[in-house]
N, CA, C and O atoms as a GROMACS GRO file, in nm:
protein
  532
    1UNK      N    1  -0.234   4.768   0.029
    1UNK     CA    2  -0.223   4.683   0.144
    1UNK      C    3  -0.268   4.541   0.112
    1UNK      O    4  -0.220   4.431   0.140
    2UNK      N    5  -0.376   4.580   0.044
    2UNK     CA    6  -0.399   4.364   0.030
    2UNK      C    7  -0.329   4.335  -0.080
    2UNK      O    8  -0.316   4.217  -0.113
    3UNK      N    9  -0.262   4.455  -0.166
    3UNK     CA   10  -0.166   4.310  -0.298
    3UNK      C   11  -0.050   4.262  -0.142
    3UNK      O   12  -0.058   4.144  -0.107
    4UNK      N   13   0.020   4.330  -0.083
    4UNK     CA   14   0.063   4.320  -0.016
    4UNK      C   15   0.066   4.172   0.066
    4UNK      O   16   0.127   4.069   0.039
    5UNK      N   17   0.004   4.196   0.143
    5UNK     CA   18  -0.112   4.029   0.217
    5UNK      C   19  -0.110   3.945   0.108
    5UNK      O   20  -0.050   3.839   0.127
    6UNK      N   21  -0.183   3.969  -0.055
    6UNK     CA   22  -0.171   3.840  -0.109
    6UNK      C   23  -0.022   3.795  -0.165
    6UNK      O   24   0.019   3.680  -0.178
    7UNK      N   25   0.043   3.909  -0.192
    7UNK     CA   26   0.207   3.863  -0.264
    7UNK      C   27   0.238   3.740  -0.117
    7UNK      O   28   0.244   3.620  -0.142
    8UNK      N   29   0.255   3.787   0.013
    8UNK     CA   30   0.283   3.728   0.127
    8UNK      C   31   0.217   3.583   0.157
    8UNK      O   32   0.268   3.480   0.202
    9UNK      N   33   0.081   3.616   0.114
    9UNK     CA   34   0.020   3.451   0.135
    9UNK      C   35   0.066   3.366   0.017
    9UNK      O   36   0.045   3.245   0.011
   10UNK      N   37   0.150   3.459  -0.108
   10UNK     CA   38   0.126   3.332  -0.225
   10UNK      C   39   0.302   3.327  -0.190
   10UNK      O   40   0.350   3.229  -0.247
   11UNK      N   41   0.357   3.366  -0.150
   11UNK     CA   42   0.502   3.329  -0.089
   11UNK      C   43   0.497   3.224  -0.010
   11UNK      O   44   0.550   3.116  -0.038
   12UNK      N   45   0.412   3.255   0.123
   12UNK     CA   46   0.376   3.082   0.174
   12UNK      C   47   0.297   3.000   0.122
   12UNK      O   48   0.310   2.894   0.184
   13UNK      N   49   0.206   2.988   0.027
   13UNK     CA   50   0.233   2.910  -0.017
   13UNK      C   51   0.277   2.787  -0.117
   13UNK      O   52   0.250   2.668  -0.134
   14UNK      N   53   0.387   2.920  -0.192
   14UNK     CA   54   0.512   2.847  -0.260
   14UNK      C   55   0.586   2.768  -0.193
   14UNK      O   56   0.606   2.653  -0.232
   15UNK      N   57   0.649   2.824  -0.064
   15UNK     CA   58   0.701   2.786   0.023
   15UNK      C   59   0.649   2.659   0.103
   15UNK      O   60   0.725   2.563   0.116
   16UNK      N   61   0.512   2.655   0.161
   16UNK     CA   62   0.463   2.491   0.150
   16UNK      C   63   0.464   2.404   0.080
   16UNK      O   64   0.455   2.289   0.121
   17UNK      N   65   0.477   2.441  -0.074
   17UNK     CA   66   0.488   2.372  -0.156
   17UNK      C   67   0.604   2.272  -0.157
   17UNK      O   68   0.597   2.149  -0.154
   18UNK      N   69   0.754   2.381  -0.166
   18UNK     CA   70   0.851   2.301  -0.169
   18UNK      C   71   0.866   2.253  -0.036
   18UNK      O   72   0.945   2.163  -0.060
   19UNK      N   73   0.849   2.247   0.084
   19UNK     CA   74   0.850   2.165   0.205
   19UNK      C   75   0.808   1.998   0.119
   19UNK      O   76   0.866   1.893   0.092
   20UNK      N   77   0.654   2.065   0.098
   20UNK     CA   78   0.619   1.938   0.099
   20UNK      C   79   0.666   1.835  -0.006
   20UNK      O   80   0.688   1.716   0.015
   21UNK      N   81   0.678   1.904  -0.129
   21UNK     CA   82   0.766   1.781  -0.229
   21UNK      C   83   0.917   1.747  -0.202
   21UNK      O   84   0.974   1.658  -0.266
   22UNK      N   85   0.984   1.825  -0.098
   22UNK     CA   86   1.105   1.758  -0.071
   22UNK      C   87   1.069   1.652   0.053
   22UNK      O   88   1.135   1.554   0.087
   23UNK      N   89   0.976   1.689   0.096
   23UNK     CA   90   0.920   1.572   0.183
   23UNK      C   91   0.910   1.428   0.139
   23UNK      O   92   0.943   1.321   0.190
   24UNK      N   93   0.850   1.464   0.023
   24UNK     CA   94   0.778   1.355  -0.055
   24UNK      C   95   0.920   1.262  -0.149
   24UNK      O   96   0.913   1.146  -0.191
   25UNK      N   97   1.022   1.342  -0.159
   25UNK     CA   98   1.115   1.334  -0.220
   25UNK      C   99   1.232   1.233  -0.132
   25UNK      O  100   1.313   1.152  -0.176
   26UNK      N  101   1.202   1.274   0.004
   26UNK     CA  102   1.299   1.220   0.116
   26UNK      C  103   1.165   1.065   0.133
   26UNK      O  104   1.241   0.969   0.145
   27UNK      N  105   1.094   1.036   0.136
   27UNK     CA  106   1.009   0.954   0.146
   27UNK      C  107   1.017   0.849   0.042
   27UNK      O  108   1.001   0.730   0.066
   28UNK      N  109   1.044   0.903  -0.083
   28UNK     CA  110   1.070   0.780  -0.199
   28UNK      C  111   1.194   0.772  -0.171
   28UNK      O  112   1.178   0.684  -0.086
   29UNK      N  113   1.344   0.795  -0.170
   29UNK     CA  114   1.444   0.783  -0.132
   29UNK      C  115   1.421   0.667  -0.020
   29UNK      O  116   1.428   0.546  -0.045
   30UNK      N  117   1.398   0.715   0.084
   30UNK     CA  118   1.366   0.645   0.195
   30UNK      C  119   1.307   0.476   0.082
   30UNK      O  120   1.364   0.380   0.029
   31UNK      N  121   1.198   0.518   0.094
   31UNK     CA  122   1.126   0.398   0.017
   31UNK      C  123   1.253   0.304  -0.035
   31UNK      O  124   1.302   0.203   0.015
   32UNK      N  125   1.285   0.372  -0.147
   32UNK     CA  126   1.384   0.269  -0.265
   32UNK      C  127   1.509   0.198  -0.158
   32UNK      O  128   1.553   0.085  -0.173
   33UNK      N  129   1.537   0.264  -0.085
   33UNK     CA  130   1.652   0.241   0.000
   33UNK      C  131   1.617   0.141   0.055
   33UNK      O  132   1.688   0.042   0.038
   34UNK      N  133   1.484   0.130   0.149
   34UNK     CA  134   1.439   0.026   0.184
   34UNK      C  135   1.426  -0.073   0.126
   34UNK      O  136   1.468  -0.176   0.178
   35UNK      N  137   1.356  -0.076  -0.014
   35UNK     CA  138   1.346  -0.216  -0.110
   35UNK      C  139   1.514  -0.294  -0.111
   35UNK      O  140   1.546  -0.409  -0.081
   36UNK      N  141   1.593  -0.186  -0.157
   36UNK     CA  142   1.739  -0.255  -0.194
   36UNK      C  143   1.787  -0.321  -0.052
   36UNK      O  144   1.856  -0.423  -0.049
   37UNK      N  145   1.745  -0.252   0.061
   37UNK     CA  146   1.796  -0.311   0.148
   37UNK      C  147   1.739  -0.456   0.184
   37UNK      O  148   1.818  -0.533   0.239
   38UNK      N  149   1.636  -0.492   0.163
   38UNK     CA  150   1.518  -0.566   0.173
   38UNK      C  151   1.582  -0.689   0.119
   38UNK      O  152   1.610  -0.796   0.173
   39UNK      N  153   1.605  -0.626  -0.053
   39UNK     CA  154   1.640  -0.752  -0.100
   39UNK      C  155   1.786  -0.791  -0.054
   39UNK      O  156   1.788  -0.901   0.001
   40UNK      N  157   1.849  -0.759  -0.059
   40UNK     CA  158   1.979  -0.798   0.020
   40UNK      C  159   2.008  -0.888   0.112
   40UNK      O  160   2.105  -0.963   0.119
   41UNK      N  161   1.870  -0.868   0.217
   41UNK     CA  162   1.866  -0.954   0.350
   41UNK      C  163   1.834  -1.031   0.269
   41UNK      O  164   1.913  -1.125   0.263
   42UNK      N  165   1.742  -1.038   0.192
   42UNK     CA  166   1.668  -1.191   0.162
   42UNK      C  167   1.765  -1.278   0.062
   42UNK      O  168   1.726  -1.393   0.039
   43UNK      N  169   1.878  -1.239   0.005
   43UNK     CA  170   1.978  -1.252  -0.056
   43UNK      C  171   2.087  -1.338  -0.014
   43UNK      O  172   2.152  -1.426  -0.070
   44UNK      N  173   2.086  -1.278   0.120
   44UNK     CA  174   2.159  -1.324   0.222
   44UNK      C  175   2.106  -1.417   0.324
   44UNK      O  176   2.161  -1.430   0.433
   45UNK      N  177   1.992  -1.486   0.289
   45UNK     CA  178   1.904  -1.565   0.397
   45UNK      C  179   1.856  -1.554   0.503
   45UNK      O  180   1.840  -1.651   0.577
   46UNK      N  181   1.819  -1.419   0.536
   46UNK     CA  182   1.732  -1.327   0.646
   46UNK      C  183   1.591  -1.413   0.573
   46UNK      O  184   1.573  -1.432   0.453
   47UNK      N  185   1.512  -1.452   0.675
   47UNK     CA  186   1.343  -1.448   0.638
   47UNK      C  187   1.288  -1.383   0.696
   47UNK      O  188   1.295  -1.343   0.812
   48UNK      N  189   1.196  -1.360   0.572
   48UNK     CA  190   1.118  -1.242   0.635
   48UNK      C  191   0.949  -1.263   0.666
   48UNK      O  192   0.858  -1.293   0.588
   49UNK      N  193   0.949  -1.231   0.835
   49UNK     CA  194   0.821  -1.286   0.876
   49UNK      C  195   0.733  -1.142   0.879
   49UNK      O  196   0.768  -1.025   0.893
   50UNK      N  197   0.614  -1.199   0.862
   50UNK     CA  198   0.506  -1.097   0.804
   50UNK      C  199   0.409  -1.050   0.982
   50UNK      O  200   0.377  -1.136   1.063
   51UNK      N  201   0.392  -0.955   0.993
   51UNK     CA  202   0.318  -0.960   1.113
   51UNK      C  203   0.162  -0.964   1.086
   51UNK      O  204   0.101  -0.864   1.049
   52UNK      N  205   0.128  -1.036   1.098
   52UNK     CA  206  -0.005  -1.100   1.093
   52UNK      C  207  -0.068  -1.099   1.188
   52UNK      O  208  -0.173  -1.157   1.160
   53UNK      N  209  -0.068  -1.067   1.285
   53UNK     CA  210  -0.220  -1.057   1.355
   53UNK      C  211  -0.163  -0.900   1.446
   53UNK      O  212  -0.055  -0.844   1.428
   54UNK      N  213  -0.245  -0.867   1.521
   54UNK     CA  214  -0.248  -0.719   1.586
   54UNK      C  215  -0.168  -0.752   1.679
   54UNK      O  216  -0.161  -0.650   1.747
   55UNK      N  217  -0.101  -0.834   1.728
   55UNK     CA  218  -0.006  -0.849   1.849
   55UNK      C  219   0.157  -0.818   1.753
   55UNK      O  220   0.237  -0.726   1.766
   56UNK      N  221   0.159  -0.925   1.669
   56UNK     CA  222   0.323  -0.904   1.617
   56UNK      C  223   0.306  -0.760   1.532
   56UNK      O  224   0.412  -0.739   1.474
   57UNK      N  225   0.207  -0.652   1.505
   57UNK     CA  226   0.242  -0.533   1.476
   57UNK      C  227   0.277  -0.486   1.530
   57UNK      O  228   0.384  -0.438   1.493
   58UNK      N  229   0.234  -0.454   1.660
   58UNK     CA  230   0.285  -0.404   1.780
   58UNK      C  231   0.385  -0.392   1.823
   58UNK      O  232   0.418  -0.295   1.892
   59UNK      N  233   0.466  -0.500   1.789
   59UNK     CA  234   0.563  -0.542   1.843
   59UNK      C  235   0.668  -0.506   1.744
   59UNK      O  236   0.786  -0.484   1.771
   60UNK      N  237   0.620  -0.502   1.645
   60UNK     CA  238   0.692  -0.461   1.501
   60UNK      C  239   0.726  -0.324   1.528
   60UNK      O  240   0.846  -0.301   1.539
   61UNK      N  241   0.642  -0.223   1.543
   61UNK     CA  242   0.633  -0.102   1.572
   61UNK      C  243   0.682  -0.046   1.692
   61UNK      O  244   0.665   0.074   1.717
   62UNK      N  245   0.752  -0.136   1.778
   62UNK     CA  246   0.779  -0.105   1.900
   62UNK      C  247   0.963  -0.094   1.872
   62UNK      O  248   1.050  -0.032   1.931
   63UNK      N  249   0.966  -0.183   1.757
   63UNK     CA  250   1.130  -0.201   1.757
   63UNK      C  251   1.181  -0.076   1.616
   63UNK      O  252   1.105  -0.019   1.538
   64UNK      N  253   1.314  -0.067   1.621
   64UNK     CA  254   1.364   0.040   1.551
   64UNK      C  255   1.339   0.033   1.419
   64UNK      O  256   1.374  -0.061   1.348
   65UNK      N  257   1.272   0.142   1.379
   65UNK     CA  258   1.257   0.151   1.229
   65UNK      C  259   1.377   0.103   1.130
   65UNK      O  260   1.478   0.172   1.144
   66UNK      N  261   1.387  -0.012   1.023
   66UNK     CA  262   1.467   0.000   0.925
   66UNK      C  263   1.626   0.050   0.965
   66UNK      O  264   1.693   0.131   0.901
   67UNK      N  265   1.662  -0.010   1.074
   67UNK     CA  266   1.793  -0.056   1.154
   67UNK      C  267   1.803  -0.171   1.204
   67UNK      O  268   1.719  -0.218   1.281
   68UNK      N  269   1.896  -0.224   1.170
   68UNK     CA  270   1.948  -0.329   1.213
   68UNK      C  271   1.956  -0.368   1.334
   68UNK      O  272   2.034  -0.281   1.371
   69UNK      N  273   1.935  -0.437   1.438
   69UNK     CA  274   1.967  -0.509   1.566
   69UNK      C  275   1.940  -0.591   1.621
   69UNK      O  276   1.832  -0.641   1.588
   70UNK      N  277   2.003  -0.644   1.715
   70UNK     CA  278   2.064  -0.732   1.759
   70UNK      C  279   2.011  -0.819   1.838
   70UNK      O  280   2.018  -0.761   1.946
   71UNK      N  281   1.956  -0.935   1.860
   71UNK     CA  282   1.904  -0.988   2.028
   71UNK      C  283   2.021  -1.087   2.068
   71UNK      O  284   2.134  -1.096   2.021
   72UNK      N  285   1.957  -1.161   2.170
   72UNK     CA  286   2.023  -1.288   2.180
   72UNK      C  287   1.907  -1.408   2.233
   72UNK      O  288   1.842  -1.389   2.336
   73UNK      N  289   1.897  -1.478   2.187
   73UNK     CA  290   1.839  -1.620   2.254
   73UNK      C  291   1.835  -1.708   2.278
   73UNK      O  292   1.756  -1.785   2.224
   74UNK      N  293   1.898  -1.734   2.348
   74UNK     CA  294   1.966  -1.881   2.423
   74UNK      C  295   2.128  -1.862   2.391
   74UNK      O  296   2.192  -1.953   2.339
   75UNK      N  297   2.171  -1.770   2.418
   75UNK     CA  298   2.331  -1.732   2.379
   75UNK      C  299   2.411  -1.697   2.253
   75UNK      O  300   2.529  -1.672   2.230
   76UNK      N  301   2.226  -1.710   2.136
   76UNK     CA  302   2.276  -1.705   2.039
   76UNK      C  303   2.212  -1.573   1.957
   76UNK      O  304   2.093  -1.548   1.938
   77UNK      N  305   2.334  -1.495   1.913
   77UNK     CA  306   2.263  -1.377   1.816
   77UNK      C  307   2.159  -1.390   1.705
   77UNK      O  308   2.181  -1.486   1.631
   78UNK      N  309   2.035  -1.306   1.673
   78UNK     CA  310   2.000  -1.259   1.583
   78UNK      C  311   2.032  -1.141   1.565
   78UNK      O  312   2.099  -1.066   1.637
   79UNK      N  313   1.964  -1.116   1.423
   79UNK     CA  314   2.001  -0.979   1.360
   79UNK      C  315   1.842  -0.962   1.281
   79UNK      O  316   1.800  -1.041   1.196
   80UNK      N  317   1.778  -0.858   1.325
   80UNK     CA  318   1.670  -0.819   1.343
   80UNK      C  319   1.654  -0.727   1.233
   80UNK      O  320   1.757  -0.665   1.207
   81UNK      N  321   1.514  -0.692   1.132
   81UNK     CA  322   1.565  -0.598   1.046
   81UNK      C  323   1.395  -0.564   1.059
   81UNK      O  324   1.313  -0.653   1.036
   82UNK      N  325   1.351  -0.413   1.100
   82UNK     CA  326   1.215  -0.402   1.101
   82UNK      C  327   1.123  -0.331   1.005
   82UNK      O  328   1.125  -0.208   1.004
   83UNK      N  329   1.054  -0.386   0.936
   83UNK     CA  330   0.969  -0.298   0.828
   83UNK      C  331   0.834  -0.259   0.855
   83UNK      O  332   0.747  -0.314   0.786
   84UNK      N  333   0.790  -0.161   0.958
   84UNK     CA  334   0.662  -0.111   0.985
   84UNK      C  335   0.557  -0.056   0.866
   84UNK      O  336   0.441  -0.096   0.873
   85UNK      N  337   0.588   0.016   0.779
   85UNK     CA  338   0.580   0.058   0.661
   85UNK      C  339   0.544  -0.045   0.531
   85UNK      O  340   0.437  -0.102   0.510
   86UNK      N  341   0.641  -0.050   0.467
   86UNK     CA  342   0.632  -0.103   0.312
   86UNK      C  343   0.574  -0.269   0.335
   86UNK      O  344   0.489  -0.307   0.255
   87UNK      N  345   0.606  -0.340   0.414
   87UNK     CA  346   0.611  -0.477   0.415
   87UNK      C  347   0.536  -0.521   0.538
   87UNK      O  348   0.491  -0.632   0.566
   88UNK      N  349   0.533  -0.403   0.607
   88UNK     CA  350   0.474  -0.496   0.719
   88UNK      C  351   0.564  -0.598   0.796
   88UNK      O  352   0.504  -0.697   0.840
   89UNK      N  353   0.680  -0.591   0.816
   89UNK     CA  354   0.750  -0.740   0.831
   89UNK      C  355   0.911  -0.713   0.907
   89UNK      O  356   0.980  -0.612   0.918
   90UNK      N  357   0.930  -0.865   0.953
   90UNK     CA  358   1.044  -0.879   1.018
   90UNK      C  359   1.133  -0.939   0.942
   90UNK      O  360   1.089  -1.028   0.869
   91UNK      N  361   1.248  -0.917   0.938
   91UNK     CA  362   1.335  -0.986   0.853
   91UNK      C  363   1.432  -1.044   0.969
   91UNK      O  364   1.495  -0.958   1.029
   92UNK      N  365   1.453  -1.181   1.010
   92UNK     CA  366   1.550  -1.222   1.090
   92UNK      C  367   1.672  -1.316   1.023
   92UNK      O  368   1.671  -1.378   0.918
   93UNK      N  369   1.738  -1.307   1.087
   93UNK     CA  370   1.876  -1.381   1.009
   93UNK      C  371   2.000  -1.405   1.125
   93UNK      O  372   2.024  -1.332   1.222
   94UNK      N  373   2.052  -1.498   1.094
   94UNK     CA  374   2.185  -1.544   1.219
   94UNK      C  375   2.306  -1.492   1.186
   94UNK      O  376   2.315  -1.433   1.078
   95UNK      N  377   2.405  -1.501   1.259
   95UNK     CA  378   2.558  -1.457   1.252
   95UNK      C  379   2.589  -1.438   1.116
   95UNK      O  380   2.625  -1.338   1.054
   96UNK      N  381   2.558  -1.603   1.069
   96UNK     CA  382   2.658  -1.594   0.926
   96UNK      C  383   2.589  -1.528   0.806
   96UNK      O  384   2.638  -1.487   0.702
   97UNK      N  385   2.449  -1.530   0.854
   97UNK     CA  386   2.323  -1.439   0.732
   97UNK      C  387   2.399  -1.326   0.785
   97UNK      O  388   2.472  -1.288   0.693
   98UNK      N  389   2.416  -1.258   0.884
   98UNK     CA  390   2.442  -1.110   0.869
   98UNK      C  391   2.558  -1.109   0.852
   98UNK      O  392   2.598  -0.997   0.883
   99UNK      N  393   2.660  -1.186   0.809
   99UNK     CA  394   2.797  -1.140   0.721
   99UNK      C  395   2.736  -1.145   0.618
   99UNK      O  396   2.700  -1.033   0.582
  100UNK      N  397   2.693  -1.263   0.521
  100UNK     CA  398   2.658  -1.251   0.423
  100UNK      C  399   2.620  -1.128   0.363
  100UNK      O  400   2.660  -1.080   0.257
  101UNK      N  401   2.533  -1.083   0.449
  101UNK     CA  402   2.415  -0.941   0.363
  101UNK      C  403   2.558  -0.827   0.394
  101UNK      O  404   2.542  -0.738   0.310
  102UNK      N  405   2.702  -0.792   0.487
  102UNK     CA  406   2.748  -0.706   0.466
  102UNK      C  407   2.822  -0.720   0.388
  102UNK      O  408   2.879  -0.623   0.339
  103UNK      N  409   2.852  -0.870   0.340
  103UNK     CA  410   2.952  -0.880   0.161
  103UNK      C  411   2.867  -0.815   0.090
  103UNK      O  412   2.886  -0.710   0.028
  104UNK      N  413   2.760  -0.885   0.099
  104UNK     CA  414   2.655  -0.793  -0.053
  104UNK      C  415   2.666  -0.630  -0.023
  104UNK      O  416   2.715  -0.548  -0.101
  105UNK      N  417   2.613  -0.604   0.101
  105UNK     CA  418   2.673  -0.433   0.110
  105UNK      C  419   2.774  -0.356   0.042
  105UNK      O  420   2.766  -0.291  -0.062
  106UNK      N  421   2.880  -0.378   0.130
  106UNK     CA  422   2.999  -0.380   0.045
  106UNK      C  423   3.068  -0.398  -0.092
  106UNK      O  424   3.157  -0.333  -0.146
  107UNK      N  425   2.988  -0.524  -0.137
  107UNK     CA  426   3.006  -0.546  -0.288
  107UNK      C  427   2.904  -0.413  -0.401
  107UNK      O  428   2.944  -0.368  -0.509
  108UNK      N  429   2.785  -0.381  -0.340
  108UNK     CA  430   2.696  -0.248  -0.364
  108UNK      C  431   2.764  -0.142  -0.334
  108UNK      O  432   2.708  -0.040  -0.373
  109UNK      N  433   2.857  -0.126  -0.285
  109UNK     CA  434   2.907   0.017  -0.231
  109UNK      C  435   3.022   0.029  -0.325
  109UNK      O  436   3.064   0.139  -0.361
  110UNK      N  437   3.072  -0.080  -0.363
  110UNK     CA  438   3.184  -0.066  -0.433
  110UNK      C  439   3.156  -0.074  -0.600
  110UNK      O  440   3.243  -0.051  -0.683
  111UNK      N  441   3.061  -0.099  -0.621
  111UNK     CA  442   2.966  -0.090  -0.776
  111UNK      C  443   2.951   0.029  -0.740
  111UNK      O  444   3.054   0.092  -0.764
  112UNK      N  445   2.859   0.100  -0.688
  112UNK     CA  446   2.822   0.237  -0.690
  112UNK      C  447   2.929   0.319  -0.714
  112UNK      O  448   2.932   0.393  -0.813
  113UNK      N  449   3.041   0.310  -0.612
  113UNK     CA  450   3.143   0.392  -0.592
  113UNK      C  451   3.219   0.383  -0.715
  113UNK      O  452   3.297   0.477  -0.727
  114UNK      N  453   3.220   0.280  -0.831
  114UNK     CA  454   3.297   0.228  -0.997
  114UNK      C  455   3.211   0.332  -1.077
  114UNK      O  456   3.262   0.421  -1.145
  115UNK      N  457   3.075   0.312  -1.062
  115UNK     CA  458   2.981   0.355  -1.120
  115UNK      C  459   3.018   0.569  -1.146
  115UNK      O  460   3.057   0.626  -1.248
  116UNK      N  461   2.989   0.621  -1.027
  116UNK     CA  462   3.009   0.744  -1.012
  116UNK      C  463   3.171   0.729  -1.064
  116UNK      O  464   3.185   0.810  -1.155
  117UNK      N  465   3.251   0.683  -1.048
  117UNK     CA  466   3.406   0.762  -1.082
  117UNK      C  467   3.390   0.686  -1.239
  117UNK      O  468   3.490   0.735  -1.289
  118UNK      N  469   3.347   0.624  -1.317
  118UNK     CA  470   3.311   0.649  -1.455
  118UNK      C  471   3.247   0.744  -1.475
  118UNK      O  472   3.310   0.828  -1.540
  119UNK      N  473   3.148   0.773  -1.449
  119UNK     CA  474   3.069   0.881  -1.508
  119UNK      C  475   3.148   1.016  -1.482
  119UNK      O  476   3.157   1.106  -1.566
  120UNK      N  477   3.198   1.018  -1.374
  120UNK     CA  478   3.340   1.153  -1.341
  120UNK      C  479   3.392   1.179  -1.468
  120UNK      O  480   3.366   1.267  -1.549
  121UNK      N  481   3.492   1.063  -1.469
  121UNK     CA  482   3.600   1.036  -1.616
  121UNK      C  483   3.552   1.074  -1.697
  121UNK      O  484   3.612   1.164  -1.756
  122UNK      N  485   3.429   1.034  -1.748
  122UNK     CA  486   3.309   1.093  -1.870
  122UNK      C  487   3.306   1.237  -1.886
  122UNK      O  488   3.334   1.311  -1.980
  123UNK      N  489   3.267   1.257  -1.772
  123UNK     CA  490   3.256   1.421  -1.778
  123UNK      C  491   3.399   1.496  -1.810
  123UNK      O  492   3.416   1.585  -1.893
  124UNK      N  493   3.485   1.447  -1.734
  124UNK     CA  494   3.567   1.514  -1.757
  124UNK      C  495   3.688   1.500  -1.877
  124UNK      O  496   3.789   1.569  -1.870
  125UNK      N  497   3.667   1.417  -1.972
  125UNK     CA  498   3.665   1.457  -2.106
  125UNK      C  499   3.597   1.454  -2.183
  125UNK      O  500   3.615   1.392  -2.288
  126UNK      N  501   3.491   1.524  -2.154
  126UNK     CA  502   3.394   1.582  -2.250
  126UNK      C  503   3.258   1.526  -2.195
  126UNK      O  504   3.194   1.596  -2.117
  127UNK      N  505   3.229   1.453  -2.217
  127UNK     CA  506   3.135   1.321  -2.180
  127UNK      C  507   2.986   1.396  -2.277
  127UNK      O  508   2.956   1.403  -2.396
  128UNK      N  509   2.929   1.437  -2.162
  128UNK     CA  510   2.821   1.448  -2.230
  128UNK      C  511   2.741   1.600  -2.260
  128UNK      O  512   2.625   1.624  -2.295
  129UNK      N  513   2.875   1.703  -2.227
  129UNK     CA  514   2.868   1.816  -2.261
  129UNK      C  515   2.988   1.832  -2.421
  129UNK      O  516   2.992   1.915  -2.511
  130UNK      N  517   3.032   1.766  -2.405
  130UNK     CA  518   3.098   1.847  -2.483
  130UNK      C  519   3.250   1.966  -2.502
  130UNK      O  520   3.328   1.986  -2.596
  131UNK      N  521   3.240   2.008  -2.402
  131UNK     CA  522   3.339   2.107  -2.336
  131UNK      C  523   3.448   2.135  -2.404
  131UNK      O  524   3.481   2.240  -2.459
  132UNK      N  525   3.517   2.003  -2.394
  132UNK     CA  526   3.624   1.973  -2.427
  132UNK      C  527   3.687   1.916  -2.583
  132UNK      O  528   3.714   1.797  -2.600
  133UNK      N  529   3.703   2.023  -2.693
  133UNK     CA  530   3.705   1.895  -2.787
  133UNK      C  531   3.838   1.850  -2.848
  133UNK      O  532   3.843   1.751  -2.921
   0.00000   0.00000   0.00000
């Protein structure tokens, strides 16, 4: 009866285990995603204001995590970018900053997307197995 109980407790906690490093795993992801996105805005001439005293955290923290949106003030759009986390900070930018940063998007999506269908091609004659000779 107790190997029993212990096989069961060391099952959970194997099983906490991997929770928690895919946790940790979705968290650096998260992380890196954020940096690239980061730099992009700033690429694109978003500045990025730092919240510095206990009022603009607040306020930081009140708005959507690491999404994009939108205000208006005085008839005119911003584009809002919030970093509660890594930076601490606001990244704001106007109309033509937020085209800018979705060329750079786009221009990243389409490197990536070159990137993976080489390495495809690779593989699939031979690349780096071999397979095929």
């Amino acid at each position: 009866m107790a190997r029993g109980c212990r096989q069961k407790g060391m099952r959970q906690h194997i099983g906490l285990a991997l929770v928690a490093l895919g946790m940790a795993g979705c968290a650096t992801f998260q992380a890196s995603d954020t940096r690239a996105t980061e730099k992009m805005l700033v690429a694109a001439g978003f500045q990025q204001k730092p919240a510095d005293t206990p009022e603009k955290l607040a306020h930081l923290r009140s708005l959507t995590a690491r999404t994009m949106i939108t205000r208006q003030e005085n008839g005119t759009p911003y584009y809002l970018f919030a970093d509660p986390e890594s930076c601490r900070c606001l990244y704001v930018g106007t109309a033509q900053q937020y085209q800018d940063y979705q060329t750079l998007r786009r221009r990243q999506n389409v490197a990536d997307e070159e990137l993976l269908t080489s390495a495809d091609r690779d593989d699939a004659i031979g690349g780096v197995w071999g397979l095929w000779p």
